[in-house]
C-alpha positions in Angstrom: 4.5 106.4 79.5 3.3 107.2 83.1 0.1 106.6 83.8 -1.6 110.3 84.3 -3.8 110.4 87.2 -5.6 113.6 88.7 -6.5 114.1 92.5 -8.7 116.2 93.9 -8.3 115.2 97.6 -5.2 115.8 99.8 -6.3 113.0 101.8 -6.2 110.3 99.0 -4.2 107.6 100.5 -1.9 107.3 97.0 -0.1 110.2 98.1 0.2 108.6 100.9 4.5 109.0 100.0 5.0 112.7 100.2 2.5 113.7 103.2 4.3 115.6 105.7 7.7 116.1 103.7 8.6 118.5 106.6 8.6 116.6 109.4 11.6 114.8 109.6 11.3 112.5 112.3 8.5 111.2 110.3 10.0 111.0 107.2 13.1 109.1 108.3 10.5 106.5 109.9 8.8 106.0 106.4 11.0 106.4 103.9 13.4 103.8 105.6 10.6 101.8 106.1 9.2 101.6 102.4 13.1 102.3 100.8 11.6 105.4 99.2 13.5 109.3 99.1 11.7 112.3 97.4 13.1 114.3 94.5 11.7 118.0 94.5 12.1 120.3 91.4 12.1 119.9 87.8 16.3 119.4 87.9 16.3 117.2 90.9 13.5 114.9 89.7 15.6 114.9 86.1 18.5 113.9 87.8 17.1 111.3 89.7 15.5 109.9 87.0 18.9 110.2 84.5 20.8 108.4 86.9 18.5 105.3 87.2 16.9 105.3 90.5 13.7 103.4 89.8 10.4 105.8 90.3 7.7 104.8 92.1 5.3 107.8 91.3 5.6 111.7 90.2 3.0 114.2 92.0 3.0 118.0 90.2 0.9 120.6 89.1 -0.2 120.4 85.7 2.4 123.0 84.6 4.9 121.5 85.1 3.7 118.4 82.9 5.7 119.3 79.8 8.6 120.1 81.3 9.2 116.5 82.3 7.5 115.2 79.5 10.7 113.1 78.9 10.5 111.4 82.2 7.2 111.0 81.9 7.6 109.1 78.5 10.4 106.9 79.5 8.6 105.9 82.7 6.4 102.4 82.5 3.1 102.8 81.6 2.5 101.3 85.7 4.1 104.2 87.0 1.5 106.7 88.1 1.8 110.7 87.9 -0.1 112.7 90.6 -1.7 115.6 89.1 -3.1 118.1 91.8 -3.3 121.6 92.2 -1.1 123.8 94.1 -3.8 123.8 97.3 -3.4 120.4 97.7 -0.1 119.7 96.8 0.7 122.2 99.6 -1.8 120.4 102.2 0.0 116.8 101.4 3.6 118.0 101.5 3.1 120.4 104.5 4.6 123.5 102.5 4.3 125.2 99.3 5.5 123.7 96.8 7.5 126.2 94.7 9.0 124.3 91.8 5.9 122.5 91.4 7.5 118.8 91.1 7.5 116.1 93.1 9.4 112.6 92.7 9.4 109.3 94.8 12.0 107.1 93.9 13.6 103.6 95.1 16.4 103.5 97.4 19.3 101.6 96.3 21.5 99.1 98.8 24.0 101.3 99.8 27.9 99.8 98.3 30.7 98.7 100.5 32.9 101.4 101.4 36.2 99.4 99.9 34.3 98.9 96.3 34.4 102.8 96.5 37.9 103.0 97.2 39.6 101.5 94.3 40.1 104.3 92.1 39.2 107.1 94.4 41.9 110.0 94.7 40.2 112.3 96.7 37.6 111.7 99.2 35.5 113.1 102.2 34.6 111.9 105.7 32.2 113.5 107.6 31.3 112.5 111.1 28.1 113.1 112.7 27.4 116.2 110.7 23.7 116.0 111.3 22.0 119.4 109.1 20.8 117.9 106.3 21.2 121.3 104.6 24.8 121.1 105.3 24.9 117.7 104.4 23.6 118.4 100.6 26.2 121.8 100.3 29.2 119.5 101.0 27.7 117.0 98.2 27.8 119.7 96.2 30.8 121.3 97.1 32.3 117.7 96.7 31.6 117.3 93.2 32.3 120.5 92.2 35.7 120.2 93.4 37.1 117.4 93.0 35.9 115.2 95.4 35.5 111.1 94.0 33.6 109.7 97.2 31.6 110.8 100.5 32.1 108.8 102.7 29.6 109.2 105.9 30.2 108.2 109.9 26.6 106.2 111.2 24.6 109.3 112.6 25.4 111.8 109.8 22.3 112.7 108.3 20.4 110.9 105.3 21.9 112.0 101.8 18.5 111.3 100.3 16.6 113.2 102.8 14.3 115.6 100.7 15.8 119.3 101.8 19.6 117.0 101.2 19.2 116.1 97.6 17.3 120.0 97.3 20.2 122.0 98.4 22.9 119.8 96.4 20.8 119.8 93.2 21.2 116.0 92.7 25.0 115.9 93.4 23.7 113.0 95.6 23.4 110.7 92.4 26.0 111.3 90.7 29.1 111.0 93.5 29.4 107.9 94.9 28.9 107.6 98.6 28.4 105.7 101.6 28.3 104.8 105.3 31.2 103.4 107.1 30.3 101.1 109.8 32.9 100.5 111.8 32.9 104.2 113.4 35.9 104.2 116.2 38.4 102.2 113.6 37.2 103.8 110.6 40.2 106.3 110.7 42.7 103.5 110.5 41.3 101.4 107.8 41.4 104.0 105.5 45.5 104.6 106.3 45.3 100.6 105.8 43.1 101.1 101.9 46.2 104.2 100.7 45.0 107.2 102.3 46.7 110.3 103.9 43.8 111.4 106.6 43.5 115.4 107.3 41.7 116.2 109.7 40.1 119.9 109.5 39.7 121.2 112.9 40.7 124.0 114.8 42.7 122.6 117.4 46.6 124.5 118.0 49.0 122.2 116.6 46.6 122.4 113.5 48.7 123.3 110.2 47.5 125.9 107.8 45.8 124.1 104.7 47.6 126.3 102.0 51.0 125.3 103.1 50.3 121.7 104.0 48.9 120.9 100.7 51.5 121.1 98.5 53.6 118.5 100.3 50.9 116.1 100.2 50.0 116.8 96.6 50.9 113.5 95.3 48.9 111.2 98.0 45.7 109.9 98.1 43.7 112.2 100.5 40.8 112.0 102.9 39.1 115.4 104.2 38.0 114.3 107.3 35.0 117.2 108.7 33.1 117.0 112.1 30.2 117.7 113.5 28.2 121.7 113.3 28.8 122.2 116.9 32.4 120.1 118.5 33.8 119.2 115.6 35.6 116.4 115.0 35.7 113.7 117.8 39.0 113.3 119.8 39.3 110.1 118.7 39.1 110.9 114.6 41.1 114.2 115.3 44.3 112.3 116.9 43.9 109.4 114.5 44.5 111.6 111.6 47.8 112.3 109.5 47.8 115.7 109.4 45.5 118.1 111.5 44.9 121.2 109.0 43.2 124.4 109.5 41.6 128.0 107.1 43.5 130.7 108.9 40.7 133.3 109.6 41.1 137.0 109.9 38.6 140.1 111.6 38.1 138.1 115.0 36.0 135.2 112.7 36.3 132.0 114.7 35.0 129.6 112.5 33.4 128.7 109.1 30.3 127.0 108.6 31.3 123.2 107.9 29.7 123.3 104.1 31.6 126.3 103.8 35.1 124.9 104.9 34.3 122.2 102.6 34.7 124.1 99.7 37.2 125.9 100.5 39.3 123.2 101.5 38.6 121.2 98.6 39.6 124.0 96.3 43.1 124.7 98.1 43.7 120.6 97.9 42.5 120.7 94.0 44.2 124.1 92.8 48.1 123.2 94.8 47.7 119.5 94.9 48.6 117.0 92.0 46.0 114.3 91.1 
């Protein structure tokens, strides 16, 4: 069982992992640094724990002790679990700490992207999507819908950042993802591994989703979504098979990326054959 281990002080260097969970530029330097991500929530911090990810230490309240009394008993009696008040967890993390719960875990190496291919149907690649909010709501929208793999271009943001893994409620450890590294090619190789690439965008000759799906039913598919702001680079938008788009109505221009996500992985799931 984890070794419970009350703190007082803010400042106590053991908690030296989730100080300044906020800043992100920070975080990105010392998480990738010690190959640590933080799991926030009673769910999250279950799921973390259910699917494997080795913990380093837990930080909470004392409320929310018998809640995760189960990850608590299966941890190793070296494991420590931070017990604090709400004041200080607030003063280490840099915010209050609603759900009370705090988890640092182990990274794991990240798998090569043809391993992930072999039995994947339907997959996702995002370039350069950099909101790690938006980031988390496709994870989620991806397993939800259908989605086997994510599939990330090198500057899209961290999975395992904290607010990520928050706002997809641990979809993050349970569908299989990583980066691709060859970013100007990576397009073709995935025609090469079997895949029909659509590309969501709004450009003209774009075809609308509902109607293109249908025909390509039977195919293994790749969502291809850009960027927030641009969209989709030139290059990944003319590499593509098809170039689809949501037809919008009331002078709407566009959908928030997470939010074309879902819908576009509903259309391809409810008219598409797997």
């Amino acid at each position: 069982m984890a070794q419970l281990v009350w703190v007082e002080d803010p400042d106590d260097p053991r908690l030296a992992d989730y100080r300044n969970l906020r800043d992100v530029s920070l975080r990105r330097r010392l998480e990738t640094a010690h190959g640590l991500f933080i799991a926030e929530g009673e769910k999250v911090v279950r799921r973390a724990v259910e699917a494997g990810f080795a913990v380093r230490s837990f930080l909470m309240t004392e409320r929310w002790l018998a809640g995760l009394a189960a990850e608590l008993a299966t941890a190793g009696d070296d494991i420590p679990c931070y017990v604090v008040s709400s004041e200080a967890a607030e003063a280490v993390s840099g915010f209050h700490v609603h759900r009370g719960a705090l988890a640092a875990l182990n990274r794991r190496p990240l798998p090569a992207v043809a391993e992930l291919l072999v039995d994947a149907r339907r997959i996702v690649l995002l370039e350069d999507i950099v909101d790690h909010t938006n980031v988390g709501a496709i994870f989620r929208c991806a397993a939800a819908l259908g989605i086997d793999v994510v599939l990330l271009s090198p500057r899209c943001a961290d999975p395992l950042y904290r607010r990520s893994v928050k706002v997809a409620m641990g979809a993050v450890f349970s569908l299989p993802w990583t980066r691709v590294d060859d970013w100007y090619d990576a397009m073709p190789h995935l025609g090469e591994a079997g895949f029909t690439t659509v590309a969501m965008t709004l450009a003209d000759d774009a075809e609308d989703l509902s109607e293109l799906a249908p025909r390509i039913g039977h195919e293994r598919l790749c969502v291809v979504l850009g960027s927030e702001g641009p969209g989709l680079s030139p290059r990944w938008a003319a590499s593509a098979d098809h170039r689809a788009t949501i037809p919008l109505d009331r002078g709407v221009d566009s959908l928030n990326v997470a939010a074309a996500a879902a819908v576009t992985f509903y259309v391809l799931r409810s008219k598409s054959s797997r």
